[in-house]
C-alpha positions in Angstrom: -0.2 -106.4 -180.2 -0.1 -106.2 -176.6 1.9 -102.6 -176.3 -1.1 -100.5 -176.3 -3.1 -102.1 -173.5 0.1 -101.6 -171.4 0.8 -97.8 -172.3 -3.3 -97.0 -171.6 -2.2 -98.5 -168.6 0.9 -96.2 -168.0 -1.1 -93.4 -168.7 -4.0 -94.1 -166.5 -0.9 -94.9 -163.4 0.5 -91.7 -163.8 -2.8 -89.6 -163.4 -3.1 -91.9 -160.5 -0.1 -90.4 -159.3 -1.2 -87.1 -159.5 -4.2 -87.6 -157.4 -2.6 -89.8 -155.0 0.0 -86.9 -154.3 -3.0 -84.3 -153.7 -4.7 -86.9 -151.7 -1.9 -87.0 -149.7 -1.2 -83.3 -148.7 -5.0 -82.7 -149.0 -4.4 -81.2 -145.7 -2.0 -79.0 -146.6 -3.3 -77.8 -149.7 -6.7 -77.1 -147.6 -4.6 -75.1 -144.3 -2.6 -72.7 -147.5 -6.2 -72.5 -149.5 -8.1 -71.3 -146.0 -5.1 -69.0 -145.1 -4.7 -67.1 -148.5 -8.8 -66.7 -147.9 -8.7 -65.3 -144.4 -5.5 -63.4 -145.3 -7.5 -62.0 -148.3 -10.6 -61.1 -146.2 -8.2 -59.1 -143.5 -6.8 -57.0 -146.5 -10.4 -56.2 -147.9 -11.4 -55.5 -144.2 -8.6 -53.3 -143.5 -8.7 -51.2 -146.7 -10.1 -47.7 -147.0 -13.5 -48.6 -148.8 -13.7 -46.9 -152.3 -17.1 -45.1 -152.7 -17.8 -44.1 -156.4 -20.3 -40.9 -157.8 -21.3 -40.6 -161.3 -23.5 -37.6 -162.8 -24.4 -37.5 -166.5 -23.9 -34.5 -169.4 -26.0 -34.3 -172.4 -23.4 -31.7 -174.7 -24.5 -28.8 -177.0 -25.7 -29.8 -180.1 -24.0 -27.9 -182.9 -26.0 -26.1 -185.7 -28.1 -22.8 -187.0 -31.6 -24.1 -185.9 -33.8 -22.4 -183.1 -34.5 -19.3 -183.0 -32.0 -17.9 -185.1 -33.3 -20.5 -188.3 -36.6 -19.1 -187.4 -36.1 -15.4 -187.6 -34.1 -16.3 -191.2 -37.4 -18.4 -192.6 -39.6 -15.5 -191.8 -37.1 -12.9 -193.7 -37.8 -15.0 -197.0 -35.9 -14.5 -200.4 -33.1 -12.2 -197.8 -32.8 -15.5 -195.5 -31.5 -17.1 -198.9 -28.6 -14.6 -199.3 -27.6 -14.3 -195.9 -27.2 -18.4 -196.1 -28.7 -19.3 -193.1 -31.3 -21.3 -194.4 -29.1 -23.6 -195.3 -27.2 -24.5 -192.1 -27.3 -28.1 -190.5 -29.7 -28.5 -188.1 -30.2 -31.1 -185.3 -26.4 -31.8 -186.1 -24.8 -34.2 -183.0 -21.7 -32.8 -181.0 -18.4 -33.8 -181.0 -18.5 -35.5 -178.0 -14.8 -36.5 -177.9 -14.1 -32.7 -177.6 -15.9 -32.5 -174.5 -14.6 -35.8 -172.9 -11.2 -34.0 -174.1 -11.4 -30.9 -172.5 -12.7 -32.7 -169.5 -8.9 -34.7 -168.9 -7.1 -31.2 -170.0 -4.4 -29.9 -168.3 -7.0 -26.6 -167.3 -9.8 -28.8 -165.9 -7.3 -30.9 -163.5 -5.7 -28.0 -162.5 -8.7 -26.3 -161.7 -9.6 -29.4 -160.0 -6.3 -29.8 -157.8 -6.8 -26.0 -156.8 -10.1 -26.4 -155.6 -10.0 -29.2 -153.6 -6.1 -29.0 -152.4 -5.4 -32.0 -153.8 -1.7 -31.4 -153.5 -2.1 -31.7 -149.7 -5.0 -34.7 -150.2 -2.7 -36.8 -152.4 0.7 -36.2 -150.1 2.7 -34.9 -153.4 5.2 -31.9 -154.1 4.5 -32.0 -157.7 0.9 -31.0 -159.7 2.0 -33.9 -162.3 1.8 -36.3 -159.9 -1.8 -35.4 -158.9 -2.8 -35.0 -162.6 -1.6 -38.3 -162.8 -3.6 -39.9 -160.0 -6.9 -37.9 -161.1 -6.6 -39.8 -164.6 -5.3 -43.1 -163.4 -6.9 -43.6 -160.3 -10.0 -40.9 -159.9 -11.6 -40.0 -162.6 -13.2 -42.1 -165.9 -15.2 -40.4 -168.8 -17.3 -42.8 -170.5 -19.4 -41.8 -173.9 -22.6 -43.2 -175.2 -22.2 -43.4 -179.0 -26.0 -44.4 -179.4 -27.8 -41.9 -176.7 -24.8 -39.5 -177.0 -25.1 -38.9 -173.1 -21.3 -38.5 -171.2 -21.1 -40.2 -168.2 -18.5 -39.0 -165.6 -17.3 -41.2 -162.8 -15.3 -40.1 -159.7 -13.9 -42.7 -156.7 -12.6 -41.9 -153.6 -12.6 -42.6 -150.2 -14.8 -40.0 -149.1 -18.8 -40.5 -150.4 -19.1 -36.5 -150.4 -16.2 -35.8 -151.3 -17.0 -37.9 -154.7 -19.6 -36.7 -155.3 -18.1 -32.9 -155.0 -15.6 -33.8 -157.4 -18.1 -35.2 -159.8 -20.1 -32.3 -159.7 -17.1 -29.5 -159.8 -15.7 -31.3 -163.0 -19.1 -30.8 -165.0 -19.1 -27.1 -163.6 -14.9 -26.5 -165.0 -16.3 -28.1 -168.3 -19.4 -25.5 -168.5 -16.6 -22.7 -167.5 -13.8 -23.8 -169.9 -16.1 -24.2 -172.8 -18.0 -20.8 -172.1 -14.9 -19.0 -172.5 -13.7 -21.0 -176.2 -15.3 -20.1 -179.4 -15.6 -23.6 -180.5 -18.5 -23.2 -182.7 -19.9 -22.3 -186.1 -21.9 -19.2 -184.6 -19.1 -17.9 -182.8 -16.3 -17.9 -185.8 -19.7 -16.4 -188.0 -20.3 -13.6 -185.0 -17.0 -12.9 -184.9 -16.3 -12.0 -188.6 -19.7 -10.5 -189.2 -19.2 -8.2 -186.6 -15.5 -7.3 -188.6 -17.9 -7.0 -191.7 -20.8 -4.9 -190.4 -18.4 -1.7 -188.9 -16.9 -1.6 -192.8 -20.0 -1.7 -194.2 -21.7 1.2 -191.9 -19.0 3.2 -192.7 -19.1 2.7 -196.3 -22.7 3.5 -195.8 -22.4 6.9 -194.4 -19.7 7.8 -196.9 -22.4 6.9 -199.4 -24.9 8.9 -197.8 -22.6 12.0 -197.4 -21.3 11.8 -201.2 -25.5 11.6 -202.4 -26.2 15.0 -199.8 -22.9 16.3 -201.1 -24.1 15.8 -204.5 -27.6 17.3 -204.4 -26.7 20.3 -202.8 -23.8 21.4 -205.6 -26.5 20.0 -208.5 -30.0 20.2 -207.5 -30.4 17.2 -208.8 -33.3 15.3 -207.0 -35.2 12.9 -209.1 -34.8 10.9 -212.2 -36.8 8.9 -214.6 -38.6 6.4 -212.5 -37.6 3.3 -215.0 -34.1 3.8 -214.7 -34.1 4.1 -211.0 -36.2 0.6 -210.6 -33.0 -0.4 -212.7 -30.7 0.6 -211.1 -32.1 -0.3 -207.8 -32.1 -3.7 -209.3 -28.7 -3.9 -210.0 -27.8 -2.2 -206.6 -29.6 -5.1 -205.0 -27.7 -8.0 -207.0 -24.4 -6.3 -206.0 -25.1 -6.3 -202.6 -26.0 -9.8 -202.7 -23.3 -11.1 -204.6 -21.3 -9.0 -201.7 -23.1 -10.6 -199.0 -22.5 -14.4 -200.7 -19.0 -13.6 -201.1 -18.3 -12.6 -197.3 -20.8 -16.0 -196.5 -17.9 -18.1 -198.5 -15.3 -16.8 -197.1 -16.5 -17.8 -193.5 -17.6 -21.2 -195.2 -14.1 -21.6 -195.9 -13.0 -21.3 -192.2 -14.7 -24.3 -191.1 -15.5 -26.7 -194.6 -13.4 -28.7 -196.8 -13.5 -27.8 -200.7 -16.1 -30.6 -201.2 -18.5 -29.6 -199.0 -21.8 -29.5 -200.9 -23.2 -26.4 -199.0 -20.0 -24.3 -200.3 -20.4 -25.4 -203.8 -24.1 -24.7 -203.9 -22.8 -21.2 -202.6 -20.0 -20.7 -205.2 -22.9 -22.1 -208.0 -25.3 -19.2 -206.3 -22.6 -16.3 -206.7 -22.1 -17.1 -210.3 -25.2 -17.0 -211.0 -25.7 -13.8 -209.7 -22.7 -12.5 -211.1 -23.6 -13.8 -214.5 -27.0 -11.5 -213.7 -25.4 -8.7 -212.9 -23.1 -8.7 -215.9 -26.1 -9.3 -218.2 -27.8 -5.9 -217.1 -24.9 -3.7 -216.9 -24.1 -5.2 -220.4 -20.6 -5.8 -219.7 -18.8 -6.4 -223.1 -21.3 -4.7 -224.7 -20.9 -0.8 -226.2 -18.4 0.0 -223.6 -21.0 2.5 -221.6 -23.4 2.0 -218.8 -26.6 1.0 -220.3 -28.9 1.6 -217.3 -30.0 4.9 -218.5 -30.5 5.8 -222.2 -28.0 8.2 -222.9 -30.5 10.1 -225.3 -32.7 10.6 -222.5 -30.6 11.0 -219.5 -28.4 13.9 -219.4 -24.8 14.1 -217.3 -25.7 15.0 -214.4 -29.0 12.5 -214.6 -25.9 9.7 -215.0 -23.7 11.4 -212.4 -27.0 11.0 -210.2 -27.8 7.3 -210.8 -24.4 6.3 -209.9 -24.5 7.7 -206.6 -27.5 6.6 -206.0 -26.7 2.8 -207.0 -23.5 3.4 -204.5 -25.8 4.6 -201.5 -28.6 1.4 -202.5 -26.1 -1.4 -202.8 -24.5 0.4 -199.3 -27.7 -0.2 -197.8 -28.9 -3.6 -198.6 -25.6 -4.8 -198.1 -25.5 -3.6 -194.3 -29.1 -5.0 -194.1 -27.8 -8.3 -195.1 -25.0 -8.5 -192.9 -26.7 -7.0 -189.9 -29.1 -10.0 -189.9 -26.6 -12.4 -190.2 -24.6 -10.9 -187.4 -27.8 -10.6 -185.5 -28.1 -14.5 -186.3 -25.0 -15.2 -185.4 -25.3 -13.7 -182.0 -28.7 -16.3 -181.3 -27.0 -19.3 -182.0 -23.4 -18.4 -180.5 -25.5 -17.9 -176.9 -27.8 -21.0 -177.6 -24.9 -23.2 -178.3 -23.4 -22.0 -175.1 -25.5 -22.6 -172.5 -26.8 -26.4 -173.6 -24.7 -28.4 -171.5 -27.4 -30.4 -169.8 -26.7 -31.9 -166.6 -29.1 -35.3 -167.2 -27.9 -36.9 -163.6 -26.5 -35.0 -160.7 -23.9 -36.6 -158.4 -24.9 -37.8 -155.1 -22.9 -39.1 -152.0 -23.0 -43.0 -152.9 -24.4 -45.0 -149.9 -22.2 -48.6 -151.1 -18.4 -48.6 -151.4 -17.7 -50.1 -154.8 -13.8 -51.5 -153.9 -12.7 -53.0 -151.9 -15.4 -56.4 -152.3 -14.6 -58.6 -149.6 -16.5 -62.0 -151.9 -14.2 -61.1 -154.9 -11.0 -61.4 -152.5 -11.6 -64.0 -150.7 -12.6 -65.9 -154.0 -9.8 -64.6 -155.3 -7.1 -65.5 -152.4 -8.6 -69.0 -152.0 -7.7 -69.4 -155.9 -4.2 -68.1 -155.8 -3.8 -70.3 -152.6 -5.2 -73.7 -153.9 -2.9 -73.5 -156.9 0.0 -72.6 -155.0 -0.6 -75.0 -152.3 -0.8 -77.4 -155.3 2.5 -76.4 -156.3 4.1 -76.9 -153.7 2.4 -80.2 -152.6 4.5 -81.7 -155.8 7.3 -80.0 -154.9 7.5 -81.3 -152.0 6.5 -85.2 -153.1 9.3 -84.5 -155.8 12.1 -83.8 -153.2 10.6 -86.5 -150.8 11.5 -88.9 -153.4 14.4 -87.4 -154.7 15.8 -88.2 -151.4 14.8 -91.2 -151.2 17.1 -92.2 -154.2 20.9 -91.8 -153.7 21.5 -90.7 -157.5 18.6 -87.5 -156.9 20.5 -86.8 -153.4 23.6 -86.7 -155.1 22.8 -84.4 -157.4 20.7 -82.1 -154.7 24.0 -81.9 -153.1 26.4 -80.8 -156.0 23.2 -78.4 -157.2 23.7 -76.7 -153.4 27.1 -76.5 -153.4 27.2 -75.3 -156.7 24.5 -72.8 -155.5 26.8 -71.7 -151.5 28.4 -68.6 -153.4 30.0 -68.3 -149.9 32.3 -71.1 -150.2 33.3 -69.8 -153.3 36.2 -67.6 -153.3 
């Protein structure tokens, strides 16, 4: 009944122990603390002082809105076949492109040339400066909630950071003026394919009508069937001017995207239209113009003349969407917003003289603490001739000299 008292006992000798050994080399432990400190404070001293610039970006936001949405909404029931009216608006940017194309391989080396960083950083080799822009230099940070890209530059000159910062916003605007990395530009680019085939099919169309009247003299028809057939010359061109809108959909959207399916649902419709009043499946003959009333050349007539109106509303169509096109490609190249230019900081930011002396002090107490057991460990190890003993077959186990 009496053991537990006595190992409490043990216990509460032993910590004892501990503090009676830092009591005693409290000097010690004190002169390592205080030189770690002052050591610490000559290395913060003596270091170049890092200064640090930051500027902040607001990226192009992506999407048919602005002017371009505006133009479409005042073109009505024509704004609905070209498609526009349907494009995202207020969409937000892919901000991890940007911060991408800010650490590519173009931006640094754009970087490294401009400011001979070669020669600044003491290197042979461009990878080894790319290396020390990412590591050491620059840092990209993205706001998910305000969407706003900070970029940070450190070095050892204030102006010089602040340069840098600046220069890497102006390589961003440079490199992302010269990529087609948005929805207007891939739509630009194929409209403008689209628009020289249709003009040309146009005046083909126009030449064949001329070529027409003049061998004929056939100049009007019954005014009915040409409000028909100006009809169906207007679905055709839209279902032609839907089907080129899908096809650039499918550049950019997945199969499930709900704006191609309501597009695919739109061209059937109209396709279901169009076969309706041609009467496809029907008597096997055009049923625009009575037959009984419309002699051969009256039919030879229409048909041109649904060729040279489906020809013309089709290059209407696409000539607004190219026109489009072209106002959102140059609106959604020219918004990178600079929110924050870089200026020469007045404050280093590294090295802080509290923070290392705080931190030598701590690496010196506990080593100092170390060693102060150490040291009572081997003072009584020698004070015992067992501990000696062994100390002496551990060294000359340890004199690799002697051993041969």
């Amino acid at each position: 009944m009496e053991e537990k008292p006595i190992e409490t006992q043990e216990d509460e000798i032993n910590l004892l122990d501990y503090l009676i050994v830092l009591a005693k080399r409290k000097n010690f432990i004190v002169k390592v603390t205080l030189g770690f400190a002052i050591v610490a404070a000559i290395v913060s001293l003596v270091m170049s002082p890092i200064y640090r610039a930051e500027t902040k970006i607001l990226p192009p936001v992506s999407g048919g809105s602005g002017i371009a949405t505006q133009l479409m909404n005042q073109l009505g029931q024509l704004s609905a076949v070209a498609g526009i009216g349907g494009m995202p608006v207020n969409g937000k940017a892919p901000n991890e492109l940007y911060v991408g194309l800010l650490k590519s391989r173009t931006v640094l080396d754009r970087m490294i040339d401009r400011f001979d960083l070669m020669k600044g950083y003491r290197t042979r080799y461009r990878q080894n400066a790319r290396k020390r822009l990412l590591d050491d230099v620059l840092s990209v940070r993205d706001d998910k909630k305000s969407g706003i890209i900070t970029i940070t530059v450190e070095e050892k000159d204030p102006k010089m950071a602040a340069n840098m910062a600046n220069a890497f916003v102006e390589e961003l605007q440079r490199l992302n003026s010269g990529l087609a990395i948005t929805q207007a530009s891939q739509r630009r680019l194929y409209f403008e394919e689209q628009l020289k085939a249709a003009k040309t099919s146009l005046a083909q169309a126009e030449e064949n009508m001329k070529t027409f009247q003049e061998k004929t003299g056939a100049l009007h028809i019954e005014s009915q069937a040409k409000a028909v057939l100006e009809g169906i010359g207007m679905i055709r061109a839209q279902i032609a001017a839907k089907e080129v809108e899908l096809k650039v959909m499918k550049t950019y959207s997945t199969p499930q995207n709900p704006d191609l399916k309501r597009v695919e649902e739109t061209l059937r419709g109209l396709r279901a239209e169009l076969a309706k009043m041609e009467g496809r499946g029907g008597q096997g003959h055009d049923p625009l113009m009575p037959t009984g009333r419309m002699a051969q050349v009256g039919t030879d007539y229409a048909k041109q003349l649904r060729d040279l109106k489906f020809n013309e509303v089709l290059y209407g169509l696409l000539l607004q969407q190219y026109e489009a096109a072209k106002l959102d490609e140059a609106k959604d190249a020219t918004t990178i917003q600079v929110i924050d230019t870089a200026v020469p900081p007045e404050k280093k930011v590294k090295p802080q003289l509290i923070t290392m002396v705080v931190l030598g002090a701590m690496i010196g107490f506990f080593l100092s603490v170390f060693a102060a057991f150490l040291m009572e460990y081997r003072e009584r190890a020698n004070a015992n001739p067992e501990d000696r003993e062994r100390f002496e077959t551990l060294k000359r186990y340890l004199n690799f000299k002697q051993k041969k």
